[in-house]
N, C-alpha and C positions, 0 to 999 in steps of 0.2 A: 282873320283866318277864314279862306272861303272853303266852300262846301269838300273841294279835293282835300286839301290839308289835312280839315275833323278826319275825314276818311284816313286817310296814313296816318294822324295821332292817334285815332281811336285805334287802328286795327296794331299798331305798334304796343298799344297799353293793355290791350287783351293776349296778345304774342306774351306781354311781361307778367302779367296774371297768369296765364295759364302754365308758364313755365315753371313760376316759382313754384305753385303747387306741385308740378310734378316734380320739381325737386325740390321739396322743400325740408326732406331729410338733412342736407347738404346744411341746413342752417345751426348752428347751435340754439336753443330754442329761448335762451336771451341773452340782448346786446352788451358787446364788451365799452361802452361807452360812459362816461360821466356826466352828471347835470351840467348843464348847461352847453355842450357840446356843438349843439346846434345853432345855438344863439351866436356861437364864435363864425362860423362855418357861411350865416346866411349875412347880405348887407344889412346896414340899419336900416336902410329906406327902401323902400317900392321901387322896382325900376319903371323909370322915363317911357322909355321906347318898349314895342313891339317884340318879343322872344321868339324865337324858333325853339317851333316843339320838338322837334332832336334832343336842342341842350336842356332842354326840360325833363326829356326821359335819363340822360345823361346824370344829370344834378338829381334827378332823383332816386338812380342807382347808388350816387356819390355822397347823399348826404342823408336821405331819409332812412333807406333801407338799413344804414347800419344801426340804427336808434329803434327799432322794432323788435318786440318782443311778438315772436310767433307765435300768436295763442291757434292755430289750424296746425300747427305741428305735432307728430301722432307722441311728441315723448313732449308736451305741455299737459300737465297734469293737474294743473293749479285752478281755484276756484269750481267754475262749472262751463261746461261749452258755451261758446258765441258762433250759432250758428253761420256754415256757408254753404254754398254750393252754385254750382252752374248754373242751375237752372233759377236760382236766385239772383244770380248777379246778371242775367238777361232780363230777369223781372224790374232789378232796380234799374237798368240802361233804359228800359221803355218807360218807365215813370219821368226820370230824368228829361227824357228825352222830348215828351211831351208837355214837363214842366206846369202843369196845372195845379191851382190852387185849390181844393175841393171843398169849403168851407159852409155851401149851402149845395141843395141840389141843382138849381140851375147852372151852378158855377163849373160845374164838370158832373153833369149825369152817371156816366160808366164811373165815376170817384165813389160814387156814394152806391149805388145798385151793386158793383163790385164785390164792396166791401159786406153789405151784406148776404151775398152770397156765398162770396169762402163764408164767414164768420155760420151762415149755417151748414153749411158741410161739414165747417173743425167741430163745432158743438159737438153735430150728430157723431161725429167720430168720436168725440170724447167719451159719451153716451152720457149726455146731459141732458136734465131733467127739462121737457119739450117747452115748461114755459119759460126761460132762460134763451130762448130761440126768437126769432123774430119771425118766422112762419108759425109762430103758435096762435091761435086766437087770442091771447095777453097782451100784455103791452112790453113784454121781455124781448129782449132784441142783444147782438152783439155789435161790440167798436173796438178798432183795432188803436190802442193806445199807443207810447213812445216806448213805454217801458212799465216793468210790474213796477216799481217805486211810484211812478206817476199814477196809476191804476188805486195804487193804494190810497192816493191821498185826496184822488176823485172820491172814493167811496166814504172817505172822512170825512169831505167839505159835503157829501150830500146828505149822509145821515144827519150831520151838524143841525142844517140848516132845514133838515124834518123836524128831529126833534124838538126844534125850537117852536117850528109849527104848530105841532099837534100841543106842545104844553100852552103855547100859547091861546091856542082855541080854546080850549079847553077850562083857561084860565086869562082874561083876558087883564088883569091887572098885575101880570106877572113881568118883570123888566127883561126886554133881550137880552142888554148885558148880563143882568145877570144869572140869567139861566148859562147864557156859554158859558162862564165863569165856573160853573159847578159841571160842567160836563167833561164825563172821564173816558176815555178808551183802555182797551185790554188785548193782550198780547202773551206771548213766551216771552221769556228769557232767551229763549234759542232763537229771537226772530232775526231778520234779516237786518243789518244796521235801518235801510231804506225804510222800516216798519217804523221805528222809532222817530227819524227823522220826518214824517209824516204830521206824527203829533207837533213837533216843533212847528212845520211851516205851516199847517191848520192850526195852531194856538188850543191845544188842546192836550192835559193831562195823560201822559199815556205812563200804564201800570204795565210794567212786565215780570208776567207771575211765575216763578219757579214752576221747572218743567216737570215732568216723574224723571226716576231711575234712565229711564229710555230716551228720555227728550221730548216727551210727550206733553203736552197743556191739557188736564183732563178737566172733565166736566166739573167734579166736586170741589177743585181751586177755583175756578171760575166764578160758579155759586157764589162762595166763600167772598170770595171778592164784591161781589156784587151786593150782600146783603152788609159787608160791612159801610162800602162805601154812601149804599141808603143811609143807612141806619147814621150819619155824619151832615145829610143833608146834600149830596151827592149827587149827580146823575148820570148812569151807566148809558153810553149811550152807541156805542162802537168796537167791533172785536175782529181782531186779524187772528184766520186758525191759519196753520201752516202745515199743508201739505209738499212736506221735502224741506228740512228746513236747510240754511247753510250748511253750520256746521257736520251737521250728521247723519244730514237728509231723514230724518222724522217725522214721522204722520199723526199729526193732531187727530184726536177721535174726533171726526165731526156729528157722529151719533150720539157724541156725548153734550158736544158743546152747543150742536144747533138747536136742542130741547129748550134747554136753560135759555137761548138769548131770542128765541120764542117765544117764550112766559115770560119774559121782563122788557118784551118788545124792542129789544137791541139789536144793533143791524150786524150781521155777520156776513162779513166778505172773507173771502177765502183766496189765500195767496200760494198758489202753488206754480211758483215759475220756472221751475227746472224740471220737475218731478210730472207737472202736468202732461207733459208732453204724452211718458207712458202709457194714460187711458186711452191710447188709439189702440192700445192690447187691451183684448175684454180680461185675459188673467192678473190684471192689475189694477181693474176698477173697483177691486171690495177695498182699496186704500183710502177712496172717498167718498166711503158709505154715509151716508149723512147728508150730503151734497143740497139733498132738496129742501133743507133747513136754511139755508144759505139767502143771502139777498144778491150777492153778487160775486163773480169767481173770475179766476186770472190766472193766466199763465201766459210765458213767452214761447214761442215759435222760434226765435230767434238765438233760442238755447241750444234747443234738442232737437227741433223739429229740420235744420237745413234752411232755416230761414235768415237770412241777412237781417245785422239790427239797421233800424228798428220795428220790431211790432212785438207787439205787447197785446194776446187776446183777452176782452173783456167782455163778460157777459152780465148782465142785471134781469133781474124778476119783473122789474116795472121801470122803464124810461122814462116816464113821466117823473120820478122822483129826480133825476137829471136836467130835466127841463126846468124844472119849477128851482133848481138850486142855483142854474148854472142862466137863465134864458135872461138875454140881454138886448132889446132890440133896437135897430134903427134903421133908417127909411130907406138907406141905402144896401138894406139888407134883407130888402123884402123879397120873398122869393113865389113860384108860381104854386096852387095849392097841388098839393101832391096827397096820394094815397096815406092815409093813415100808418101802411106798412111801411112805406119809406122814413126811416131816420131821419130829424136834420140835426145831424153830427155834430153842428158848433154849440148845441144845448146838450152835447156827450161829455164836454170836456175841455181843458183848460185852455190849450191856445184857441183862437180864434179859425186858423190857418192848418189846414192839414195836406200832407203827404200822401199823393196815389199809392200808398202800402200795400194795397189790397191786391195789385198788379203781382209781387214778389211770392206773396203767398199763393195766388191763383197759380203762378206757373212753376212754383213748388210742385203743388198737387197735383196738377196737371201733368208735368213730367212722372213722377216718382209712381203715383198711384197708393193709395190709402195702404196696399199688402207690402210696398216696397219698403213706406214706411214707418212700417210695424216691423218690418224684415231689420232695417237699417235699428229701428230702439231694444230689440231683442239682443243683437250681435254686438251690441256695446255692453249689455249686462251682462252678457255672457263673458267679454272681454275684462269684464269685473272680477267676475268669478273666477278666472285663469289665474289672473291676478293675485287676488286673496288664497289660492289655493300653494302658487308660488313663495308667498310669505310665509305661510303656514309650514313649509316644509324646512323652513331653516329656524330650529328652535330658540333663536335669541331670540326673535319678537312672537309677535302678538298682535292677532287682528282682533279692532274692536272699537264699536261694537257690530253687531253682524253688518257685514256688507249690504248696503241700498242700493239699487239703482245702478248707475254707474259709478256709483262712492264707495273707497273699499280708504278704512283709516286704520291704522296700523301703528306700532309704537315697539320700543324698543324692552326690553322685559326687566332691563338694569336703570331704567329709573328716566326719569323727563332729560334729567341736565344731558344724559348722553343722547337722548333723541333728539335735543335740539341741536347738540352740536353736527348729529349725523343730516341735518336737513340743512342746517348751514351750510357747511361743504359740501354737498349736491347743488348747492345754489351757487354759491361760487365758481364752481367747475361750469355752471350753466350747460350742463348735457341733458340734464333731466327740470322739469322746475313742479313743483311742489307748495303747498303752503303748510302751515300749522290748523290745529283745531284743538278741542278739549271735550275732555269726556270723561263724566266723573272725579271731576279735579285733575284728571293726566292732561299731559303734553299729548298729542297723537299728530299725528301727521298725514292731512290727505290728498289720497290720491284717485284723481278724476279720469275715467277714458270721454275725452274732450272731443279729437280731433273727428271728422267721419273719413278719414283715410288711414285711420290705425287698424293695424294690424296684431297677429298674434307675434311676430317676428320683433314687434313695436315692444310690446308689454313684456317681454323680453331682455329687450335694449334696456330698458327703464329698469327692469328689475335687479339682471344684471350690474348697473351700474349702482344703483344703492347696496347692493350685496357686497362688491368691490370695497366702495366707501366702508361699509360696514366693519369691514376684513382690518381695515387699516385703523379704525377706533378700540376693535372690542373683539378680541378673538376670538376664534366660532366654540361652539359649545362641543362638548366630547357627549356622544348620545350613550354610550356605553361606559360606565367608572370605569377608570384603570385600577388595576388590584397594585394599590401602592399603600405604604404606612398612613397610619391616618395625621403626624405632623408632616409628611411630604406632599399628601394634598391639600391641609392646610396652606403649605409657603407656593403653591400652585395653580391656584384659587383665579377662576376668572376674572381678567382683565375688567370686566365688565362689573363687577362686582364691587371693583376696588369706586369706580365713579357713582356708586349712588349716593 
């Protein structure tokens, strides 16, 4: 393909991007297709020869498209946003396009200086504590990860491999092994599966402690945990709080937790990947009061923020704790001496090989402006609120528990079996898409404003159409008794009543 061609493929592929968004109402918001669908549809082998990118646009109207589930669709309501936007997806064309490897600093200068530029801009947005920053006199600095599960399990394999440190100094006839062997991490119950799976792939015990009433991980389980696990020969050694959790979007008290894992010298990172986004609003930064207890915090861009995956922000108190866990060298890797304040990123984290990310995020911000996108995480909470407000007016359900964020979970008042079946058949119909949650032992059901092209007209559609479903399960409620015998309203008795 010479240089004309990219030009007509490209400018043909951005015509089919830009289109689809703008109609992308037009889709039902998941594919009517079965497993293995595609497998049928594509050859067994690689083709031979040469293609023309025509029948590439073609074949990919014809086979991909229909096997997509629209998670940018304003009536996807499932999980949590995956960030997009324009001004993202010109960020990832210039990364792409330039194809550099940024793995030390020589390797791509603007890869690395980039990167810690946005990363102290988001801090400062964030309003994160200065030494968490890389312009702070510390040795804190930010790196933009793949994703908050990766993030998490950085921050496992580096505590680990302190801890092991400091007992060892300390005690110099003490066995590696078997120091890891006894070292525990701590968690919610409400955490992200990715929080868990972390302990698995770092080989490391992970305790998930029953949350409060709220979904909260409070300080005095924590404790609890911590003095039992001592007291066994035990070592505490790692704690994910969760600001925003999945299911319920929950805010761990970190002025509860970061005390305790202070005085027992445990590393507390802080996983807030959906939810983080929000402290670019100052009226939402008492959610993670505590913060400066913290060794390291995280959040995705690539959620809330309009960032294309992947980046994953990561912030630590001291880099050095990275280097020393993570630092692997060889001669072909030596690089020129650089300023102390410059990173070298491949002692940040796991692959060797990193992605000009920092491009995406720069022209995020650059476009939008720090107020656009406070503007842009306001009007989705609010679109939450319309939301919940909607529910709340048709007395068969029940929002609960209060609406977060953009999370408004909601449930039917006649018991789980009928709320499941009413999220079934919204999912089957595929016009609205949804998942489940739990809350206080209930079935609930939530619902995300995901897309950044929803509308109130959107939340609506979506309401609308579970109200309908609803219609046809469970008859609506009579808000006034009718003055009837009291064996005629017995044999009368909501439909709804009869399925708990």
């Amino acid at each position: 393909m010479d240089s004309q061609q990219f030009r007509e493929f490209g400018k043909a592929a951005i015509d089919l991007v830009a289109d689809y968004i703008d109609n992308i109402r037009e889709w039902e918001v998941l594919p009517s297709v079965e497993p293995g669908y595609l497998l049928d549809m594509q050859p067994e082998n690689a083709p031979e020869e040469p293609g023309d990118w025509k029948d590439i646009i073609k074949d990919f109207n014809q086979t991909v498209m229909p096997g997509v589930t629209h998670w940018q669709s304003p009536r996807f309501h499932a999980f949590y946003p995956t960030g997009s936007s324009y001004a993202s997806i010109v960020g990832n064309i210039l990364a792409d396009g330039l194809g550099v490897m940024g793995f030390s600093w020589l390797s791509s200068p603007a890869c690395t200086e980039l990167e810690v530029v946005t990363m102290n801009w988001l801090g400062k947005l964030l309003g994160l504590p200065e030494e968490f920053l890389n312009c702070s006199p510390g040795r804190g600095g930010g790196i933009i990860q793949g994703s908050a599960s990766e993030a998490t399990l950085v921050g496992l394999l580096v505590a680990k491999e302190k801890t092991v440190r400091k007992l060892m100094k300390n005690n110099p006839s003490l066995d590696e092994g078997g120091i890891k062997a006894k070292l525990i991490a701590y968690t919610s119950d409400q955490c992200n599966s990715s929080v868990e799976k972390s302990g698995l792939l770092g080989s490391m015990k992970m305790r998930l402690l029953k949350a409060d009433a709220d979904g909260r991980l409070r300080g005095e389980t924590l404790k609890k945990a911590f003095d039992e696990d001592l007291a066994q020969g035990l070592i505490p050694c790692y704690v994910i709080a969760n600001l925003g959790t999945t299911g319920t979007c929950a805010f761990d008290p970190l002025y509860e937790l970061g005390p305790i894992c202070n005085e027992y010298d445990v590393w507390l990172h802080v996983d807030a990947a959906y939810a983080g986004a929000a402290f670019i609003c100052p009226e939402y930064r008492h959610l993670m009061r505590g913060v400066e207890f913290a060794d390291s915090f995280d959040f995705n861009p690539h959620k809330w923020l309009l960032v294309n995956f992947d980046c994953s922000a990561m912030w630590v108190k001291d880099g050095l704790d990275l280097i020393k866990a993570f630092d692997v060298q060889r001669i072909y890797l030596d690089d020129i001496k650089t300023d102390t304040k410059i990173p070298d990123y491949r002692h940040w984290q796991i692959p060797l090989g990193r992605r000009f990310r920092a491009l995406k995020l720069w022209t995020v911000m650059k476009i939008y402006g720090a107020e656009r996108l406070r503007t842009h995480i306001r009007e989705q909470i609010d679109l939450a609120q319309y939301f919940a407000k909607l529910v709340r007016s048709d007395a068969r359900f029940v929002v609960e528990p209060e609406p977060s964020m953009g999370l408004v979970c909601f449930r039917l008042k006649s018991g789980d079996k009928i709320t499941k079946t009413l999220l079934e058949n919204l999912t089957n119909k595929k016009k609205v898409f949804m998942v489940a949650g739990s809350y206080r032992g209930r079935y609930i059901i939530r619902f995300v404003v995901c897309s950044r092209v929803t509308k109130k007209e959107d939340i609506e559609f979506s309401w609308n159409n579970i109200k309908e479903e609803a219609d046809l399960i469970c008859t609506p409620e009579v808000h006034e008794k009718p003055k009837i015998p009291a064996l005629q309203h017995i044999e009368t008795i909501n439909i709804c009543e009869k399925s708990k």
